[in-house]
PDB file of N, CA, C and O in Angstrom:
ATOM      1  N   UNK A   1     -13.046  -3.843 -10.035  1.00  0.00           N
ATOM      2  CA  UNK A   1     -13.300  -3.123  -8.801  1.00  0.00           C
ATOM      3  C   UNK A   1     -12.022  -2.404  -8.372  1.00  0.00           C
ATOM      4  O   UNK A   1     -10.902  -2.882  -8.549  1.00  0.00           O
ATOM      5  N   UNK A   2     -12.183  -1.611  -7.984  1.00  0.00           N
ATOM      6  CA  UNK A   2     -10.916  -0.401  -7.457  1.00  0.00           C
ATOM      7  C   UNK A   2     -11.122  -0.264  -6.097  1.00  0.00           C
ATOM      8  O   UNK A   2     -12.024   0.387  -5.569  1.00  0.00           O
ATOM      9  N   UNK A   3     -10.409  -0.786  -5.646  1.00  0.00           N
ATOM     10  CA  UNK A   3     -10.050  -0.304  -3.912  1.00  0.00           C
ATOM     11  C   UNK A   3      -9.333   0.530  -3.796  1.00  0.00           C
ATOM     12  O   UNK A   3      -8.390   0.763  -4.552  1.00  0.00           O
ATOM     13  N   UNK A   4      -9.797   1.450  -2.340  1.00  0.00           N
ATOM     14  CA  UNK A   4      -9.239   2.826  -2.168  1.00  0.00           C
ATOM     15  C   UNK A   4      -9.155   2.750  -0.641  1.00  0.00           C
ATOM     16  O   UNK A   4     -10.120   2.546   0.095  1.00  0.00           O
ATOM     17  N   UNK A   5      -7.713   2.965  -0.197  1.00  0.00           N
ATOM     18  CA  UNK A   5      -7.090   2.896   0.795  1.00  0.00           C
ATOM     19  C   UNK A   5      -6.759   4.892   1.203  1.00  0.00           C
ATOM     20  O   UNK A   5      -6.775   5.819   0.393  1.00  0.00           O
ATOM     21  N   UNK A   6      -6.502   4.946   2.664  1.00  0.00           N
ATOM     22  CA  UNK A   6      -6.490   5.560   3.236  1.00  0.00           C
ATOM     23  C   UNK A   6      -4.646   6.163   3.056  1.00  0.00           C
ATOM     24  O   UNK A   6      -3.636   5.461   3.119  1.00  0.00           O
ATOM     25  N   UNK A   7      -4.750   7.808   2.804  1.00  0.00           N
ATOM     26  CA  UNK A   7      -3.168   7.849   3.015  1.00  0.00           C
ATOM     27  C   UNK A   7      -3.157   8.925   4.240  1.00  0.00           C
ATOM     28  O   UNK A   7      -4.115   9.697   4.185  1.00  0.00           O
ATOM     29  N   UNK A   8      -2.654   9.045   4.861  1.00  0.00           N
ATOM     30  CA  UNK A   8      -2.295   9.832   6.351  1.00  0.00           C
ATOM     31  C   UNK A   8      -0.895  10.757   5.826  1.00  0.00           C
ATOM     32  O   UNK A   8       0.193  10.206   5.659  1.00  0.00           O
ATOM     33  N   UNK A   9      -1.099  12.160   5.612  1.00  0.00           N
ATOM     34  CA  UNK A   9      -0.008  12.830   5.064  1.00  0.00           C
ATOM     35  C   UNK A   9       0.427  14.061   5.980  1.00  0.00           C
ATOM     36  O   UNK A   9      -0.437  14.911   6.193  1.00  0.00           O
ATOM     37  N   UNK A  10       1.609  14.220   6.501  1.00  0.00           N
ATOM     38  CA  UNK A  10       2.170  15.322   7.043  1.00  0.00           C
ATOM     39  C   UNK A  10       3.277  16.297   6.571  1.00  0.00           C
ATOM     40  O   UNK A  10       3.917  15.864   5.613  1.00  0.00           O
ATOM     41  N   UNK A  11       3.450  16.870   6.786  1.00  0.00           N
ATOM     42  CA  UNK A  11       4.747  18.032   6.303  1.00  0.00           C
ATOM     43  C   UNK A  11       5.209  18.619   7.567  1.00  0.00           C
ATOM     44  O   UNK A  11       4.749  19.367   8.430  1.00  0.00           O
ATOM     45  N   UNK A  12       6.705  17.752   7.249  1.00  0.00           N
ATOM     46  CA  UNK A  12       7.587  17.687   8.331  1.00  0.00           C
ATOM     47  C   UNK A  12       9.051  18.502   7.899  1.00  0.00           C
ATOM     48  O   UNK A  12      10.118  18.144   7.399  1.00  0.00           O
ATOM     49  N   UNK A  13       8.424  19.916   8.430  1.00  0.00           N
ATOM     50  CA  UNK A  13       9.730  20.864   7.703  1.00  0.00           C
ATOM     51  C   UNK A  13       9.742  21.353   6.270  1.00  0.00           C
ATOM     52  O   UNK A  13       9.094  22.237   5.709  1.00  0.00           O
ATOM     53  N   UNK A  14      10.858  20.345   5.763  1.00  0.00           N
ATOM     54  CA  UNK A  14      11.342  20.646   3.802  1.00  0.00           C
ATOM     55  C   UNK A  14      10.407  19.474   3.527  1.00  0.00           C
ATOM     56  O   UNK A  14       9.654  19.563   2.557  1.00  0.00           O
ATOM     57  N   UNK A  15      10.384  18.302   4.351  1.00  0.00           N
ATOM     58  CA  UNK A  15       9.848  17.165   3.767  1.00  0.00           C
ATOM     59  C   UNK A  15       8.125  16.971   3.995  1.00  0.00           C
ATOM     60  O   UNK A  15       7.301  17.411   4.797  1.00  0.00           O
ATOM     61  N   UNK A  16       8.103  16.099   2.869  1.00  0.00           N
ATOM     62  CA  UNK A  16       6.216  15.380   3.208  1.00  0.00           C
ATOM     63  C   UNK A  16       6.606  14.060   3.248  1.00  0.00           C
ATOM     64  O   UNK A  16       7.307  13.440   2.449  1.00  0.00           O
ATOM     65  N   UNK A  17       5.716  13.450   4.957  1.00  0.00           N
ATOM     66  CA  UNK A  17       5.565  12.050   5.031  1.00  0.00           C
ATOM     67  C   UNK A  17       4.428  11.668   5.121  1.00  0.00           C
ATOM     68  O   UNK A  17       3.595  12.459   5.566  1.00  0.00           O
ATOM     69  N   UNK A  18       4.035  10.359   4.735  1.00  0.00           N
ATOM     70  CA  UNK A  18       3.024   9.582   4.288  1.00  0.00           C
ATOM     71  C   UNK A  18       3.130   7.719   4.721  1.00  0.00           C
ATOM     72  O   UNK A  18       4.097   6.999   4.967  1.00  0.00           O
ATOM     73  N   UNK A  19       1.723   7.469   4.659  1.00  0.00           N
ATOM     74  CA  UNK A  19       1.527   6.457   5.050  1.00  0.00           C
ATOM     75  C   UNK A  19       0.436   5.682   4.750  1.00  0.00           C
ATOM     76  O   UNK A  19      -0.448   6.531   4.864  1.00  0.00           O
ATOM     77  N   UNK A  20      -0.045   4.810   4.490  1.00  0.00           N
ATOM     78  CA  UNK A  20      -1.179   4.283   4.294  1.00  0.00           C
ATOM     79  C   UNK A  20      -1.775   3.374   5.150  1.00  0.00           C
ATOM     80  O   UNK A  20      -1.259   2.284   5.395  1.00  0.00           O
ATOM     81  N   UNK A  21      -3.118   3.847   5.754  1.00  0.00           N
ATOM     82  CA  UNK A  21      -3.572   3.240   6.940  1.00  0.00           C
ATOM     83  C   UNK A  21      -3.938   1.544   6.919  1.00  0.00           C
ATOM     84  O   UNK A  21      -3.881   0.655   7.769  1.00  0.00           O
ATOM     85  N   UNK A  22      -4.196   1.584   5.998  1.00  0.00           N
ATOM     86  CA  UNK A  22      -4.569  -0.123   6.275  1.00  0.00           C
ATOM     87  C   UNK A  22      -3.265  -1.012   6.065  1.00  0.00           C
ATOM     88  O   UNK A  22      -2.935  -1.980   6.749  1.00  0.00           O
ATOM     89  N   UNK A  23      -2.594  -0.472   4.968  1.00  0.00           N
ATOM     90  CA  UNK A  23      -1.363  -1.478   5.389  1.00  0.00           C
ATOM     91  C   UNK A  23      -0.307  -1.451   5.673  1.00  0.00           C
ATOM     92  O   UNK A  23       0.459  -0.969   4.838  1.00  0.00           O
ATOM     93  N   UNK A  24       0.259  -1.939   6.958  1.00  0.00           N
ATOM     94  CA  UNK A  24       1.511  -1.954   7.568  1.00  0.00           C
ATOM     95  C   UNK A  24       2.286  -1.423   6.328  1.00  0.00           C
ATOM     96  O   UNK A  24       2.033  -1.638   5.143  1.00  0.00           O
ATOM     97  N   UNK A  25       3.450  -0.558   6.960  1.00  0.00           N
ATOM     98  CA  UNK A  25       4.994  -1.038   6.206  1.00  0.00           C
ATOM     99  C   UNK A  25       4.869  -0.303   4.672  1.00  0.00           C
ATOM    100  O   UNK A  25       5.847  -0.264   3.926  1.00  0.00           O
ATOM    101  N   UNK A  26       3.520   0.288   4.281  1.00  0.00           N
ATOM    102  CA  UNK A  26       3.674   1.317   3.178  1.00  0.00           C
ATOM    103  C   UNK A  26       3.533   2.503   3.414  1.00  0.00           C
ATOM    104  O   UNK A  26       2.424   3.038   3.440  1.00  0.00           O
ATOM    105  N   UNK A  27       5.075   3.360   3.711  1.00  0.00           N
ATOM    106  CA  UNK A  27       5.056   4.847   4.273  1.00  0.00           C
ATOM    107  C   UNK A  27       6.645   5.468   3.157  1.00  0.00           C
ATOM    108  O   UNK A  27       7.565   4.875   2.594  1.00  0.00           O
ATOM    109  N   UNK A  28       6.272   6.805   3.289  1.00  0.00           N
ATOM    110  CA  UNK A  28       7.042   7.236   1.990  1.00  0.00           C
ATOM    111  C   UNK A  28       7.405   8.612   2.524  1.00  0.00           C
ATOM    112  O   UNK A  28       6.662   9.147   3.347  1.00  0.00           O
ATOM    113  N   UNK A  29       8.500   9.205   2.100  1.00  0.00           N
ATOM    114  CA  UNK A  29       8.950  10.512   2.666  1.00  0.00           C
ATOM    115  C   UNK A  29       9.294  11.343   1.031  1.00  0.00           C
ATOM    116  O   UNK A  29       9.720  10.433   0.320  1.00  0.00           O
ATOM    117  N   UNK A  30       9.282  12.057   0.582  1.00  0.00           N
ATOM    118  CA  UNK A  30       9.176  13.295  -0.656  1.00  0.00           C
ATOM    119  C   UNK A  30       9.316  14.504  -0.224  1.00  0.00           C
ATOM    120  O   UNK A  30       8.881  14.906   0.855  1.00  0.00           O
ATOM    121  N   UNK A  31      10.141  15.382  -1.312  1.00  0.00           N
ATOM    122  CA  UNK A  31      10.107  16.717  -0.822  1.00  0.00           C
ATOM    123  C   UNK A  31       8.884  17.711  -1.375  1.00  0.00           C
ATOM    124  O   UNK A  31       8.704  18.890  -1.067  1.00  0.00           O
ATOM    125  N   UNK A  32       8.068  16.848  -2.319  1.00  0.00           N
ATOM    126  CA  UNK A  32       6.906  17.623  -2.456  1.00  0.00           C
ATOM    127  C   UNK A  32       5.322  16.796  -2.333  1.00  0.00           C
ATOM    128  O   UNK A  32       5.180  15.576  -2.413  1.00  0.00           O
ATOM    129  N   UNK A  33       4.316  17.711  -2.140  1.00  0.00           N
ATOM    130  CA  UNK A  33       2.970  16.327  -2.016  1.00  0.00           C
ATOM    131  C   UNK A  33       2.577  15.551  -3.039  1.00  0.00           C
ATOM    132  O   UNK A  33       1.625  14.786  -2.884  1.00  0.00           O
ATOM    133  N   UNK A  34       3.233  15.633  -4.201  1.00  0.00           N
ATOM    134  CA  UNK A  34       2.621  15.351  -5.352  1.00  0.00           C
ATOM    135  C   UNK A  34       3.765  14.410  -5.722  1.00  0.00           C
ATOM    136  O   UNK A  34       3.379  13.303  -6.097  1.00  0.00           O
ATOM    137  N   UNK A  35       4.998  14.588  -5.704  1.00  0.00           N
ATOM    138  CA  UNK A  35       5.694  13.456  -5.246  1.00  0.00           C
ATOM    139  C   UNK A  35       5.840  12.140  -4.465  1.00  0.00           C
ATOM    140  O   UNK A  35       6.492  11.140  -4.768  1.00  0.00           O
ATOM    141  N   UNK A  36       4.932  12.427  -3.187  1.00  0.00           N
ATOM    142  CA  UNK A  36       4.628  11.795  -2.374  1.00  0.00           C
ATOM    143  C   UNK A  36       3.530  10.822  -2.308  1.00  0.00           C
ATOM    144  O   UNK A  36       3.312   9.756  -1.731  1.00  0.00           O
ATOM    145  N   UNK A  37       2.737  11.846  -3.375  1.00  0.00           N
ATOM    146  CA  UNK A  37       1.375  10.145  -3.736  1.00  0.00           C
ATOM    147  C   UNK A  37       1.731   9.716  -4.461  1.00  0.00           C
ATOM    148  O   UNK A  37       1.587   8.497  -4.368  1.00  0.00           O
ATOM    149  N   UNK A  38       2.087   9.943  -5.089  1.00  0.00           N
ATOM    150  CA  UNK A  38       2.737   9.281  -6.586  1.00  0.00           C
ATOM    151  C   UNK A  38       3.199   7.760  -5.920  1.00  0.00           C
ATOM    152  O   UNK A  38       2.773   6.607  -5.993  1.00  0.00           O
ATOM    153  N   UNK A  39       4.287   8.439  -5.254  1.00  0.00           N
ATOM    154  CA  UNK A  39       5.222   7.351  -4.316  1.00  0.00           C
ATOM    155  C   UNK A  39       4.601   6.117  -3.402  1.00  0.00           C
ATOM    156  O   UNK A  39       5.013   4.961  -3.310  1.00  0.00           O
ATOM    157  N   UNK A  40       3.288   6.853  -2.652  1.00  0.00           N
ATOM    158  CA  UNK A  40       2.722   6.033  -1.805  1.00  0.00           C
ATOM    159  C   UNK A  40       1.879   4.870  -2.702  1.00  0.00           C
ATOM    160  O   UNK A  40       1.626   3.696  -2.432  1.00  0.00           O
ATOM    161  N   UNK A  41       1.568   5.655  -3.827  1.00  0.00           N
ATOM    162  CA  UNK A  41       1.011   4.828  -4.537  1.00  0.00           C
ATOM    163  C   UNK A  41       1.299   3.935  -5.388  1.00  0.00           C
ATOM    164  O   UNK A  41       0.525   3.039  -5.725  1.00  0.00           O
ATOM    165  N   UNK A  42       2.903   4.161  -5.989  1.00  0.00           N
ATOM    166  CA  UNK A  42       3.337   2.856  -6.383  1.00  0.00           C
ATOM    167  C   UNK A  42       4.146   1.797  -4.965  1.00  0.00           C
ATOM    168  O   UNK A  42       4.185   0.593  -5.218  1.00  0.00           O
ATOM    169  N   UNK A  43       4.705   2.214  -3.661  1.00  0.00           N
ATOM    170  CA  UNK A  43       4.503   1.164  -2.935  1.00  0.00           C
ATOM    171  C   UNK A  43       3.553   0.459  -2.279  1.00  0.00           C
ATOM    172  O   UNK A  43       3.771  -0.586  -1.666  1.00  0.00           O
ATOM    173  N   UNK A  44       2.111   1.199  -2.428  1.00  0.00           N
ATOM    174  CA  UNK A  44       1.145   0.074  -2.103  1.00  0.00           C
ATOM    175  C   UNK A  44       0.799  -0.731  -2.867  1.00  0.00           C
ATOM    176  O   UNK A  44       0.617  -1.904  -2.542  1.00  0.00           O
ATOM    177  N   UNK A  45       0.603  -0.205  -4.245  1.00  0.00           N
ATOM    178  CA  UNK A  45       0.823  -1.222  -5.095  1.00  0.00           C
ATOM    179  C   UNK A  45       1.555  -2.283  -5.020  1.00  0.00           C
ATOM    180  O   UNK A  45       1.121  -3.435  -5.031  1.00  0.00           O
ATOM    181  N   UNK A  46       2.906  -1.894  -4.926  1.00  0.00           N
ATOM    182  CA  UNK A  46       4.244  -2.924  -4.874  1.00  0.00           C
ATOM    183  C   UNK A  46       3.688  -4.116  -3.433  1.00  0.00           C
ATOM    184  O   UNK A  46       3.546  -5.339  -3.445  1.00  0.00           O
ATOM    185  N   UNK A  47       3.512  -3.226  -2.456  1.00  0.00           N
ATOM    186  CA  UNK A  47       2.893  -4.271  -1.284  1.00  0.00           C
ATOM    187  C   UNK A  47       1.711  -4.685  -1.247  1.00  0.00           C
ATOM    188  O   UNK A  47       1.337  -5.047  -0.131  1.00  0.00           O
ATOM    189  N   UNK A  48       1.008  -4.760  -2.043  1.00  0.00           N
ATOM    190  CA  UNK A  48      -0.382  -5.336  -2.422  1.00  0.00           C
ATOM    191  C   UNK A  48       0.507  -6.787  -2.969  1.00  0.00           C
ATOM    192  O   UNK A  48       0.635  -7.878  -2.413  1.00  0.00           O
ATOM    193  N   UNK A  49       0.964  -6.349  -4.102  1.00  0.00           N
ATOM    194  CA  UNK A  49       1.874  -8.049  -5.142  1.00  0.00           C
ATOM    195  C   UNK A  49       2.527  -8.596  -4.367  1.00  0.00           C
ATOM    196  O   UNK A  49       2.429  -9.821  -4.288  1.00  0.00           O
ATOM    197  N   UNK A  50       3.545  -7.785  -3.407  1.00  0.00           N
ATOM    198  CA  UNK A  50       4.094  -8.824  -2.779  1.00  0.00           C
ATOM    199  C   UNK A  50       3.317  -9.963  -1.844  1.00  0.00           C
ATOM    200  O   UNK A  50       3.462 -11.184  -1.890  1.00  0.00           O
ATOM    201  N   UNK A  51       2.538  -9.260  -1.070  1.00  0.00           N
ATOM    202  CA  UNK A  51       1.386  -9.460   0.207  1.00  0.00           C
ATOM    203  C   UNK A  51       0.720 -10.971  -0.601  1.00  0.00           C
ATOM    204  O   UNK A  51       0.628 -12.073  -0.060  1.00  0.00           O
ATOM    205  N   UNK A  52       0.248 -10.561  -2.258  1.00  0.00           N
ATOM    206  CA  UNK A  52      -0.826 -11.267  -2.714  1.00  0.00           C
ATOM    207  C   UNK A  52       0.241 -12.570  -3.150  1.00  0.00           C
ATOM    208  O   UNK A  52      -0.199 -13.717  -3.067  1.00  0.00           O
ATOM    209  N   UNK A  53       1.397 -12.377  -3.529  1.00  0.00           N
ATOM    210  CA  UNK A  53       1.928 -13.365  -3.848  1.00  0.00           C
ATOM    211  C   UNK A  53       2.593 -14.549  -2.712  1.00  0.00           C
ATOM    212  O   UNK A  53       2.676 -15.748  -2.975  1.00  0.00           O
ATOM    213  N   UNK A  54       2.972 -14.009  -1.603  1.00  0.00           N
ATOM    214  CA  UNK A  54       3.512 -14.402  -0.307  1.00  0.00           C
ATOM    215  C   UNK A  54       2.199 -15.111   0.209  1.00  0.00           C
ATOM    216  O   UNK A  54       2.162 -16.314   0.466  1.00  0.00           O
ATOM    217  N   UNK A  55       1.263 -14.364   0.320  1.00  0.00           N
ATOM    218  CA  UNK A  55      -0.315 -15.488   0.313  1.00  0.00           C
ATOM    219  C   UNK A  55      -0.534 -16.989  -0.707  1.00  0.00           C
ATOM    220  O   UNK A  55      -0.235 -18.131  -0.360  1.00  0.00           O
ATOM    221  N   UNK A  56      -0.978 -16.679  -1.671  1.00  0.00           N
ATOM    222  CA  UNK A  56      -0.934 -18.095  -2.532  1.00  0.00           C
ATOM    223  C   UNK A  56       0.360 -18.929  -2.516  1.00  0.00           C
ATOM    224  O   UNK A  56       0.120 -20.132  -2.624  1.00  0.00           O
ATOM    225  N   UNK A  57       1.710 -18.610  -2.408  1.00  0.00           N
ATOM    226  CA  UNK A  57       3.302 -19.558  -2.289  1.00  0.00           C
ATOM    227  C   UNK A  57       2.566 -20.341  -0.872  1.00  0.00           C
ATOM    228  O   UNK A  57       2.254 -21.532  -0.854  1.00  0.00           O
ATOM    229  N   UNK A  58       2.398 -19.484   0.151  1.00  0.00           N
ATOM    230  CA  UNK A  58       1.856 -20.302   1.183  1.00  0.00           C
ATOM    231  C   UNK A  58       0.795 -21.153   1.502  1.00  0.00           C
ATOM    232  O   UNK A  58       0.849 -21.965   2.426  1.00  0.00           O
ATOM    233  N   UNK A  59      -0.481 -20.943   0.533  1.00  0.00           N
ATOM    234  CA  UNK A  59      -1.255 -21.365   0.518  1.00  0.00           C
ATOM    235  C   UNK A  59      -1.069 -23.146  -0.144  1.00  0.00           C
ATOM    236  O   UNK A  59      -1.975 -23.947   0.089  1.00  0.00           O
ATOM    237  N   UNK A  60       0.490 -23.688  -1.152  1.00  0.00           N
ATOM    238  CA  UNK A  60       0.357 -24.495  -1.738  1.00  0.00           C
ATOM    239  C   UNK A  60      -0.206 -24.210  -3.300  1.00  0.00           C
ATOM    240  O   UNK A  60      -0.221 -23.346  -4.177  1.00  0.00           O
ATOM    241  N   UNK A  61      -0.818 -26.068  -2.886  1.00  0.00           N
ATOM    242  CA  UNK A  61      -1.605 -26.031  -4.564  1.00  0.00           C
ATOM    243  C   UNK A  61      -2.794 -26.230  -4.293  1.00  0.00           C
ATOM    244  O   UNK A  61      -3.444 -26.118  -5.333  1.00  0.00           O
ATOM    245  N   UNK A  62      -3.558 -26.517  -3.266  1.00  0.00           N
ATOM    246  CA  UNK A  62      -4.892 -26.797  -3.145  1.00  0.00           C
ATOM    247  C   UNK A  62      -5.629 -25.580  -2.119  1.00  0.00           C
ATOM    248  O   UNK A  62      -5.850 -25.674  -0.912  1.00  0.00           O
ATOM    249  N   UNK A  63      -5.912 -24.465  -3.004  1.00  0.00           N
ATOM    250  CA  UNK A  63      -6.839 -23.630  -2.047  1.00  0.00           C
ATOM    251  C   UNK A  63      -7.660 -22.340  -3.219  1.00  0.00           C
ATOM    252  O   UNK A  63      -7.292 -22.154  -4.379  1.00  0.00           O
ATOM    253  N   UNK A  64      -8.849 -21.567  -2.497  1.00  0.00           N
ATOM    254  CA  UNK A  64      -9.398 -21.254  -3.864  1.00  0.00           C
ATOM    255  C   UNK A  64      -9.610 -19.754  -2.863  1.00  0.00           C
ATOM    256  O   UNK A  64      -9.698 -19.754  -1.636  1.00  0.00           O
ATOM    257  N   UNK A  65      -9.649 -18.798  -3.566  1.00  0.00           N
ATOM    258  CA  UNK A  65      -9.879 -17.261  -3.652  1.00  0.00           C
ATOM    259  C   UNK A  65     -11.343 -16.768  -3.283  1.00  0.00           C
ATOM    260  O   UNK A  65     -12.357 -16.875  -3.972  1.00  0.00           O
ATOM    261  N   UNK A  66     -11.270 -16.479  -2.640  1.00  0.00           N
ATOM    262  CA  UNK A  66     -13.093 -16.009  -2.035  1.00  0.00           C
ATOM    263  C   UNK A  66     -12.807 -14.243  -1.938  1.00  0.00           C
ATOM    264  O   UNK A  66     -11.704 -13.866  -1.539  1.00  0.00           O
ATOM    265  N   UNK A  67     -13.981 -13.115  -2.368  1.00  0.00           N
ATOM    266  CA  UNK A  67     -13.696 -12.427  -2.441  1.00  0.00           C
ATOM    267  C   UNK A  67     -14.859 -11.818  -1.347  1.00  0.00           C
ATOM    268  O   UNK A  67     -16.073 -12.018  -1.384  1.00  0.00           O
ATOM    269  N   UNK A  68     -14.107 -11.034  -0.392  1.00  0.00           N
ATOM    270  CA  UNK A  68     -14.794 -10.346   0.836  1.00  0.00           C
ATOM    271  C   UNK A  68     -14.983  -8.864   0.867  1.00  0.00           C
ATOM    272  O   UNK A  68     -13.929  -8.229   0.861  1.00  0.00           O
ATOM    273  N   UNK A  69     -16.011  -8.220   0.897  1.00  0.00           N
ATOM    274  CA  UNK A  69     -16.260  -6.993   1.175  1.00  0.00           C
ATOM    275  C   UNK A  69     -16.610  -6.859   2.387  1.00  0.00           C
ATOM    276  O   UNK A  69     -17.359  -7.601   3.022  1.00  0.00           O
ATOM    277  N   UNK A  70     -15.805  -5.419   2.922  1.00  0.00           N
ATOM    278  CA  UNK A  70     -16.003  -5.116   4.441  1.00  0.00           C
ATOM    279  C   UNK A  70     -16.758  -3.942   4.213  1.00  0.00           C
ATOM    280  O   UNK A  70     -17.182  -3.287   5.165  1.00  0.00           O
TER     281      UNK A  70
END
């Protein structure tokens, strides 16, 4: 399954900024748009692993994965 998140993109001057709506804290600045997804898209990635890994360390050793569609 492929999830597809929201990116919010502006052009601010020389630069393009970006952001991705659902998750905090993944926003990216580039001097071109195509640069800029690129970018957004390997730090949501990156904050997806971190997010998913910082979840289960906390979770311990006893807990199980349920998968939710909104």
């Amino acid at each position: 399954m492929k999830n597809e998140y929201t990116a919010v993109v502006i052009q601010d001057g020389d630069w393009w900024v970006g952001w991705i709506e659902e998750v905090p804290g993944v926003n990216c600045q580039e001097k071109t748009y195509e640069e800029l997804k690129k970018s957004l898209m390997v730090t949501l990635k990156e904050a997806l692993e971190f997010n998913r890994k910082d979840a289960l360390e906390a979770a311990g050793e006893r807990y199980r994965e349920e998968k939710i569609a909104v």
